[in-house]
SELOPA-638685 format. One record per residue: y, x, z of N, C-alpha, C in turn; residue in one letter; residue number from 1. Coordinates in steps of 0.2 Angstrom, whole numbers. Example, Ala and Ser with C-alpha at 12.3 -4.5 7.8 and 13.67 -1.06 7.14 Angstrom:
residues 2
PT:-28:66:39:-22:62:39:-16:66:39:A:1
PT:-11:64:35:-5:68:36:0:64:39:S:2
end
This chain:
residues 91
PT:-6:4:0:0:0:0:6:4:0:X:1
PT:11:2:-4:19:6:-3:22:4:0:X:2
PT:28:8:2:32:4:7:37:1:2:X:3
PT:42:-3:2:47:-5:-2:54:-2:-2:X:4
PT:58:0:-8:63:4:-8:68:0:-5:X:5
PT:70:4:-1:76:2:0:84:3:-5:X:6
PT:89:-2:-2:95:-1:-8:97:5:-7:X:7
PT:97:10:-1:98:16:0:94:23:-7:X:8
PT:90:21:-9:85:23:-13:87:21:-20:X:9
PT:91:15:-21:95:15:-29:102:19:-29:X:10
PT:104:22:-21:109:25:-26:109:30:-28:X:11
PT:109:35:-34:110:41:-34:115:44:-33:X:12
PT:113:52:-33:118:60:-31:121:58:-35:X:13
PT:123:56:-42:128:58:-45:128:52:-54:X:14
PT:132:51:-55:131:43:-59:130:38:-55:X:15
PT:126:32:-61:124:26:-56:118:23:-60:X:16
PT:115:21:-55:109:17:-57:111:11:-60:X:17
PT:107:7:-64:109:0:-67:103:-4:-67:X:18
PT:103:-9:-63:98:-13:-61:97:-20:-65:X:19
PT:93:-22:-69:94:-30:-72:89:-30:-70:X:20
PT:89:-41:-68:83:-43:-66:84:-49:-69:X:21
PT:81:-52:-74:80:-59:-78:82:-63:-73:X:22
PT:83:-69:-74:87:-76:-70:83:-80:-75:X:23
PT:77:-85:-71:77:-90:-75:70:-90:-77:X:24
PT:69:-94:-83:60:-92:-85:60:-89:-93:X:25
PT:54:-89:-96:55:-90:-102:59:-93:-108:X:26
PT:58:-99:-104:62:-105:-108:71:-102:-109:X:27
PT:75:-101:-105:79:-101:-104:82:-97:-107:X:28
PT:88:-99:-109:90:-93:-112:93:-88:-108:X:29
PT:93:-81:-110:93:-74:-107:100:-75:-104:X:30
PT:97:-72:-97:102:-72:-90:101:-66:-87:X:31
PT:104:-60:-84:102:-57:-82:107:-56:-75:X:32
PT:103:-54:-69:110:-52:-62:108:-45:-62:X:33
PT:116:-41:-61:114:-36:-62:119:-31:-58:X:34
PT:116:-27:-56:117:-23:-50:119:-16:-52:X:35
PT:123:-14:-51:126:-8:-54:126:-2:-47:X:36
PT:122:3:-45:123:8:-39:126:15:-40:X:37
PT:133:17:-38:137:21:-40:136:26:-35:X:38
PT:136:33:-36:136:39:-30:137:38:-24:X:39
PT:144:34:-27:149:34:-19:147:30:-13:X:40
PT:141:28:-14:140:21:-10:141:13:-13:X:41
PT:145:15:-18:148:8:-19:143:2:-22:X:42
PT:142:-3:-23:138:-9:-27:142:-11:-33:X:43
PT:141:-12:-39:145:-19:-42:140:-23:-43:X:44
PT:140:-28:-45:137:-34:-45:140:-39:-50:X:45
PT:137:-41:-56:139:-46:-60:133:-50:-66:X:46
PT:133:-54:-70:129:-59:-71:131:-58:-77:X:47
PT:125:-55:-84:126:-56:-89:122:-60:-94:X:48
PT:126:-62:-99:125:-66:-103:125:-67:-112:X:49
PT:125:-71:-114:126:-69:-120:129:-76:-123:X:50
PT:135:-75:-126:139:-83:-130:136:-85:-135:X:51
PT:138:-92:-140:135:-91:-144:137:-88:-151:X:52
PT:141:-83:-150:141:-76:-157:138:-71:-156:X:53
PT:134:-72:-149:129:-66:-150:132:-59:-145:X:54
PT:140:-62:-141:141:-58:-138:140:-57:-131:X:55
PT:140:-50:-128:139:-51:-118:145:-52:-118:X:56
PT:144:-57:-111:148:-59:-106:147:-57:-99:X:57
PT:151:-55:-96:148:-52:-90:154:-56:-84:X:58
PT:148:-59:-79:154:-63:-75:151:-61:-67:X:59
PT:156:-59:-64:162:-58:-67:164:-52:-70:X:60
PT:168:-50:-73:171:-43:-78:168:-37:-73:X:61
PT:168:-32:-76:167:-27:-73:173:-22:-73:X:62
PT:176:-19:-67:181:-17:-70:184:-10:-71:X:63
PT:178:-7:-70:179:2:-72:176:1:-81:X:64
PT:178:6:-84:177:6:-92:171:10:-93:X:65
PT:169:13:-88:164:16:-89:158:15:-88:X:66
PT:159:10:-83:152:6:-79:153:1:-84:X:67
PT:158:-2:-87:155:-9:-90:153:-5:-96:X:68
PT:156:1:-101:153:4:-108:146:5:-108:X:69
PT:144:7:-100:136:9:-102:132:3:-99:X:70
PT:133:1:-96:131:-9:-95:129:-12:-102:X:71
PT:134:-14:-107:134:-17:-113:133:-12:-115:X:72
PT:130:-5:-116:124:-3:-119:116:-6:-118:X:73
PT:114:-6:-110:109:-5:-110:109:-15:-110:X:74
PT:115:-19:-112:113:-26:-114:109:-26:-120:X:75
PT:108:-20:-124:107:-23:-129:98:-24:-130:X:76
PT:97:-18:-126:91:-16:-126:87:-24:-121:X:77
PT:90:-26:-115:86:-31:-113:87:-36:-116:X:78
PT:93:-38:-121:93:-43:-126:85:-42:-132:X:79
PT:85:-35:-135:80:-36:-140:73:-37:-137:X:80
PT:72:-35:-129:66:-35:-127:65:-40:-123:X:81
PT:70:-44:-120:69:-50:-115:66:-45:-109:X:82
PT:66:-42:-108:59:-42:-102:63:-42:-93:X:83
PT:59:-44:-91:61:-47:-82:66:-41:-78:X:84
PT:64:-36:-81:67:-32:-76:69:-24:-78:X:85
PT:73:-24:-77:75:-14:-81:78:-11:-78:X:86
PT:78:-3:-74:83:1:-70:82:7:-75:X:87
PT:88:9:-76:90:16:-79:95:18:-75:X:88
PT:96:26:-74:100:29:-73:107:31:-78:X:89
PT:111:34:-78:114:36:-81:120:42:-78:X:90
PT:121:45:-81:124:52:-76:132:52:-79:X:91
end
């Protein structure tokens, strides 16, 4: 058995981690909450989504340029794959 990570354990030394976890079932359309962990200690927290031009929407805004840039990257990759859950690093 393992033990379970604690949110101490998503933040990295340097960068930030980025946490999505699908909202909702198959049916639905793609929702994700998503968790952003920054070196500093700090969390962002916001809910992305997609309009119907096929654009993310991220509620609420994100408001550092660099944390939302690589966000609406790695939106693309959960939008092609749908899948429940994705953490990547980023430095």
């Amino acid at each position: 058995m393992t033990a379970l990570s604690s949110s101490q354990d998503l933040h990295p030394t340097s960068g930030a981690r980025y946490l999505f976890e699908r909202q909702g079932d198959e049916a639905d359309a793609l929702r994700y909450a998503v968790a952003i962990y920054v070196s500093d200690g700090a969390r962002v927290s916001t809910t992305l989504r997609w309009d119907e031009r096929g654009e993310a929407v991220l509620e609420p805004a994100v408001a550092s340029d660099a944390l939302r840039g690589e966000l609406l990257k790695l939106a693309r990759v959960v939008k092609r794959s749908g899948q429940p859950r994705l953490s990547r690093w980023r430095g």
